[in-house]
C-alpha positions in Angstrom: 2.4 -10.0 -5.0 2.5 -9.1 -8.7 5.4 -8.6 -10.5 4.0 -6.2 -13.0 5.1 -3.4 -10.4 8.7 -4.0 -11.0 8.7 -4.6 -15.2 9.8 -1.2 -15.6 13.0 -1.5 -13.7 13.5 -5.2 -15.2 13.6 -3.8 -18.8 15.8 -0.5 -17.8 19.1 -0.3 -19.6 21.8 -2.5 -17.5 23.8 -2.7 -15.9 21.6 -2.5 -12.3 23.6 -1.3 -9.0 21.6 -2.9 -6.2 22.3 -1.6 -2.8 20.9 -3.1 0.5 21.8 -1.0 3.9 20.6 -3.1 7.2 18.7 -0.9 9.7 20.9 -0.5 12.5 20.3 1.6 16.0 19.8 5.1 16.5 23.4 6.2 17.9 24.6 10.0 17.9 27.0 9.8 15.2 24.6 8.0 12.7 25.3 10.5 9.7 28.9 9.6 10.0 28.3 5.8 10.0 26.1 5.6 7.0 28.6 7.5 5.3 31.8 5.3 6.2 28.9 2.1 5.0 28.1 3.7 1.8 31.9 4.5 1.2 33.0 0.9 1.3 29.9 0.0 -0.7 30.4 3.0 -3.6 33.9 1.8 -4.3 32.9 -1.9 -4.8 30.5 -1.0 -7.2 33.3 1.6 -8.7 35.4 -1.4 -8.7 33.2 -3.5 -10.2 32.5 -1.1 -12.8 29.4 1.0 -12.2 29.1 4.0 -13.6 29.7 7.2 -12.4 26.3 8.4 -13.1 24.8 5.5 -11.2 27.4 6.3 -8.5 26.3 9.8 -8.3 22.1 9.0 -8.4 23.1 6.6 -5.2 24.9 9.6 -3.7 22.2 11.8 -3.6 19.4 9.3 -2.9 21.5 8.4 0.6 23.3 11.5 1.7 20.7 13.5 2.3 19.7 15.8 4.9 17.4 13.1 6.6 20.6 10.5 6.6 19.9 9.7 9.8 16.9 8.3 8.9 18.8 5.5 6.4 20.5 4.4 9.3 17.6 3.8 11.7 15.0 2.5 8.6 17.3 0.9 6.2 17.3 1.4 2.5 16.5 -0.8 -0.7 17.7 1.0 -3.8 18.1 -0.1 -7.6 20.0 2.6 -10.0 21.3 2.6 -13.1 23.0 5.5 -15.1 19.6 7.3 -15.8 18.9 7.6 -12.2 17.4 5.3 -9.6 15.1 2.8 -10.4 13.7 1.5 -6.9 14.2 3.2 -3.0 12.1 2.3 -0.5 13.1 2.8 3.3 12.9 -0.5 4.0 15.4 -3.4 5.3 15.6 -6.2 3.4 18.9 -7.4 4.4 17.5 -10.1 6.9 19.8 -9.7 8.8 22.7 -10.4 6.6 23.9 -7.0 6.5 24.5 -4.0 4.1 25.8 -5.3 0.1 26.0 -3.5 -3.3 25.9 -5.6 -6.5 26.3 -4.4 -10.1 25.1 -6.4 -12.6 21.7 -7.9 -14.3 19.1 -8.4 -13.5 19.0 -6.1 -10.6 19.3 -8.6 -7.4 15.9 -8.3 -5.9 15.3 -11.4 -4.7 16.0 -10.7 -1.1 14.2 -7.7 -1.3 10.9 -9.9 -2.8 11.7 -12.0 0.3 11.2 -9.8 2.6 8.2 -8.3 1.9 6.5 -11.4 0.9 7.1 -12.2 4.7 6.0 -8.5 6.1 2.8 -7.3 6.5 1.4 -4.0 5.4 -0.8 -2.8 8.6 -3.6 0.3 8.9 -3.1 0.0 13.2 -6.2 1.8 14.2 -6.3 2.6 18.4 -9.6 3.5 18.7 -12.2 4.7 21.9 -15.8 6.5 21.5 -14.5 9.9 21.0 -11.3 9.4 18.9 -8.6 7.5 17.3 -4.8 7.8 16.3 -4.1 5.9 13.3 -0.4 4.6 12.2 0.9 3.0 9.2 3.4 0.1 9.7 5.3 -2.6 7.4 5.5 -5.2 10.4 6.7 -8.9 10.7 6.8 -11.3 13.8 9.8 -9.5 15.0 9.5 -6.0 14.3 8.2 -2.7 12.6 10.4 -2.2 9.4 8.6 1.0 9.0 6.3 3.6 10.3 5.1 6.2 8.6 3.9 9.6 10.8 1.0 8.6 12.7 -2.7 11.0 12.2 -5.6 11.4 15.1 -9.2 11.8 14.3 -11.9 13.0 16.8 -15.4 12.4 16.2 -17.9 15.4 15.6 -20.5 14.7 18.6 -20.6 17.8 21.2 -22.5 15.3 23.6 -20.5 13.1 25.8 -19.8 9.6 25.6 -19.8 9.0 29.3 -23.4 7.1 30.4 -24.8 8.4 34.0 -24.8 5.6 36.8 -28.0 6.0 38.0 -31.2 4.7 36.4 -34.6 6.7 35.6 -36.1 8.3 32.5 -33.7 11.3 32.7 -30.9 8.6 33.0 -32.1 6.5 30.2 -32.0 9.8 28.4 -28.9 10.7 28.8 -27.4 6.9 28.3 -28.8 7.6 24.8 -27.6 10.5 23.9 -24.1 8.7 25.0 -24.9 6.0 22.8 -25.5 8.8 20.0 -22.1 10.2 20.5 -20.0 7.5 20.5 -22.1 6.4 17.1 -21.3 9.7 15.7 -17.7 9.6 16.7 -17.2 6.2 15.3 -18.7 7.0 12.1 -16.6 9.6 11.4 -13.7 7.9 12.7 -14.5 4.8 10.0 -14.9 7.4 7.1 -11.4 8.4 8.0 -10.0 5.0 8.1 -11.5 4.0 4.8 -9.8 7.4 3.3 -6.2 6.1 4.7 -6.7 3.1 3.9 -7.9 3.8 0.1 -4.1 5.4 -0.5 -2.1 3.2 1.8 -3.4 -0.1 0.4 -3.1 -2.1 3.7 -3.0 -5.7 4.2 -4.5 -5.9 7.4 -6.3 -3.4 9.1 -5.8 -3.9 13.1 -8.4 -2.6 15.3 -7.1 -2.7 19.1 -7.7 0.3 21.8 -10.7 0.8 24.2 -13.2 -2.3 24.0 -17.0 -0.4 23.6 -14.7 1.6 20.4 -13.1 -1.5 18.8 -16.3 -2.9 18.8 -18.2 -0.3 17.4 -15.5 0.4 14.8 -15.0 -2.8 13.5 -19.3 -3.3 13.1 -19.0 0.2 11.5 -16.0 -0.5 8.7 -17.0 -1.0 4.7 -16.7 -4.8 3.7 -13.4 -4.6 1.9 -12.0 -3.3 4.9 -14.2 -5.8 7.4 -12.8 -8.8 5.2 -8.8 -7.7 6.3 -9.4 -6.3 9.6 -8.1 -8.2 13.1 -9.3 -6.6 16.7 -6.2 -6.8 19.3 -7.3 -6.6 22.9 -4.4 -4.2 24.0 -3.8 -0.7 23.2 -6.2 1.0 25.6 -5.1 4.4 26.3 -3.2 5.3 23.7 -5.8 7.6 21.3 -6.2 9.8 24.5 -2.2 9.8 25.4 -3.1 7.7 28.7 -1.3 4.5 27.8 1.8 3.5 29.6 4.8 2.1 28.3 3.8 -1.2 29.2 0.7 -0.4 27.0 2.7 0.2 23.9 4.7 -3.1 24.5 2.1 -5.3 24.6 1.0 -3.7 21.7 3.8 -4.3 19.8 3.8 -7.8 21.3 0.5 -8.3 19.9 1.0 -6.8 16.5 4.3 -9.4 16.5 2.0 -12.3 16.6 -0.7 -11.2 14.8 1.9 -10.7 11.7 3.7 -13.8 12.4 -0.3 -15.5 12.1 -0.9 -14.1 8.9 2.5 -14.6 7.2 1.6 -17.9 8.3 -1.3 -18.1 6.9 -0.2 -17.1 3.4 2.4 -19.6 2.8 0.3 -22.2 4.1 -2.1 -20.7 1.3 0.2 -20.9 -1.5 1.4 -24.5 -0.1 -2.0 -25.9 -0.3 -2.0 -24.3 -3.7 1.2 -25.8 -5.5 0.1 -28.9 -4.0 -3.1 -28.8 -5.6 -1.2 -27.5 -9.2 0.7 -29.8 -8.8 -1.8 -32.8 -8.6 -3.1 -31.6 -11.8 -0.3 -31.2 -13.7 -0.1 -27.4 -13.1 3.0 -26.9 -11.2 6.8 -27.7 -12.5 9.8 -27.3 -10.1 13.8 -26.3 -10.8 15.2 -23.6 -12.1 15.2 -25.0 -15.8 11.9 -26.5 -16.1 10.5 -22.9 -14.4 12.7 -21.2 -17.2 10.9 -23.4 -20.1 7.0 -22.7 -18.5 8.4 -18.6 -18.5 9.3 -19.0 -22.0 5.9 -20.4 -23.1 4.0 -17.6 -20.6 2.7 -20.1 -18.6 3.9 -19.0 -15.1 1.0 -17.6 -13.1 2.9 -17.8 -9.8 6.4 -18.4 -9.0 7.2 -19.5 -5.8 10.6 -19.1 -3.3 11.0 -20.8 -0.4 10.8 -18.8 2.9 14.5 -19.0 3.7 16.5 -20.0 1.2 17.7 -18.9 -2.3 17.1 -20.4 -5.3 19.8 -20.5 -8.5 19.5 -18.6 -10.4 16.7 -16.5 -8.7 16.5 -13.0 -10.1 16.9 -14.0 -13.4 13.7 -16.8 -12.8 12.2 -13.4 -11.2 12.5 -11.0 -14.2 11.3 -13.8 -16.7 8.0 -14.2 -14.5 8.0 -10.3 -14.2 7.7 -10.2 -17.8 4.8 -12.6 -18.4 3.4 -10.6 -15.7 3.2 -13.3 -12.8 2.9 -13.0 -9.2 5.4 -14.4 -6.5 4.3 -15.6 -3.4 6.6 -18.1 -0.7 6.1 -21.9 -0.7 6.5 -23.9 2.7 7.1 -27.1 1.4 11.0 -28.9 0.0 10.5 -28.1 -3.9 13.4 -28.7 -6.3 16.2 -26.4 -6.4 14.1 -24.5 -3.5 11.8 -22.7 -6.5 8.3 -23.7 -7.9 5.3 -22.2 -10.1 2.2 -22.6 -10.5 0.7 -23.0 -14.2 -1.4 -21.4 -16.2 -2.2 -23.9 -18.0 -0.3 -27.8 -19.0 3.0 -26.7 -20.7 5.3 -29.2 -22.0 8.4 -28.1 -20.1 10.0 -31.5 -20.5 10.0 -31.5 -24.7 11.8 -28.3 -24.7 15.0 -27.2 -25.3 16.4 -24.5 -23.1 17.2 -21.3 -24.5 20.7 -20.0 -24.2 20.3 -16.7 -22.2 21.2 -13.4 -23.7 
């Protein structure tokens, strides 16, 4: 992930109010509960000093009429006196529930965290005639958001059914079931490449019907081939069919299938460091990281997948601002943060520079 997408916030006037609310259960009197939370949250950032500007921007960014919605989704949200900075309906608490901090930089390490270790998933359910398409943040233990879910149906009048029996009038008919499905599945793909070209997925998960997944996934644009996984559950579900059982072991699937390619990353980014690292490319610690940010040459800075570094969003704003990326290591590094170099910087003959 690049942290380019977050410079503007890091070099917004101070001080930062960083507020994380932890999803909780829908319950009848959810309106009235996020209120009580953000009450006791408002007044220690009034107590710490926040001003009221800020106060009032996080007022009307979480009582609004969809507040039942902050309680069920969770909420991320960075403000300062000119307004708010970041909100995304997303819970990035980990479980370590809701927290407001004033101060700078804003405290988006946990937030980084988080996503690093979620996957952003295009979840097609697919058969020959149509497909309902949904838009998920997942991780291997559950859907930290959905967005509204959309249906396409494919254009062919013909039927996608095939006749038993055999003969020329058969065999006839077979292809013009074969046609149908081929149309349907084209258009089907065209819509899939149009969501996908706004929502920027990570994965794109084929699962449903098996003669649709198949043809789908032969039918997808390379980009989109290259990041796509076929589940074998789902069936039913474009056509309203599925049981609950059906959904479950879709989201049972969808559980492992992020938990594989979370995996997969930090095992990426190990093999990486370790590489970098071989070659003189990689420094680890808090102050060496700070002397290699100095000198712009951080390319990568790296958190562990659990635990928090010292220092941490201050090492995050100075790779933010030689436009690095940050990615999770899965290896014991030094002060449990790492980068990987640009090029050979001669961290160790430095002096650190008092921080302003």
């Amino acid at each position: 992930m690049q942290l380019a997408t977050l410079r503007s916030i890091y070099e917004a006037e101070p001080p930062f109010a960083t507020v994380y609310l932890q999803a909780q259960p829908a319950t009848a009197d959810a309106e009235h509960q996020v209120r009580l939370r953000w009450d006791a949250l408002r007044k220690q950032l009034a107590d710490a000093g926040a001003h009221d500007e800020t106060l009032q921007a996080l007022d009307a960014a979480l009582l609004t009429e969809e507040i039942a919605a902050v309680q069920t989704e969770g909420r991320i949200l960075v403000a300062n006196r000119r307004g708010i900075l970041l909100e995304e309906d997303f819970d990035a608490t980990g479980e370590g529930g809701d927290r407001a901090i004033l101060g700078e930089p804003p405290a988006l390490g946990d937030y980084l965290r988080q996503r690093l270790r979620s996957v952003r998933a295009l979840v097609v359910l697919v058969d020959k005639e149509r497909a309902t398409l949904r838009r998920e943040v997942l991780t291997s233990s559950a859907v930290l958001e959905e967005a509204p879910s959309s249906a396409v149906e494919g254009s062919a009048t013909e039927t996608v059914n095939k006749p038993r029996e055999g003969g020329e009038h058969h065999r006839r008919m077979q292809q013009r079931a074969d046609e149908a499905a081929w149309l349907n599945i084209r258009d089907i793909a065209d819509h899939v490449r149009k969501v996908a070209a706004g929502w920027q997925p990570d994965a794109v998960v084929v699962a449903g019907e098996v003669q649709g997944r198949k043809l789908l996934l032969n039918e997808l644009p390379t980009d989109l081939s290259e990041i796509s996984h076929e589940l074998e559950t789902g069936g039913g579900i474009p056509n309203d069919s599925a049981d609950s059982g059906g959904e479950q072991a879709l989201a049972d699937e969808l559980a492992g299938l992020a938990r594989r390619i979370t995996i997969d990353r930090v095992r990426e980014q190990t093999e990486r460091f370790g590489d970098a690292r071989a070659n003189g490319l990689a420094v680890e610690g808090t102050e060496d990281i700070r002397r290699a940010a100095q000198l712009g040459a951080v390319e990568t800075l790296l958190l562990r997948y659990n635990a928090e570094a010292e220092e941490e969003d201050q090492l995050l704003q100075a790779a933010a601002e030689v436009d690095a990326g940050v990615a999770l290591v899965g290896t014991g590094v030094s002060g449990n943060v790492a980068a990987i170099l640009r090029y050979q910087a001669p961290v160790d003959q430095m002096d650190v520079q008092p921080q302003g």
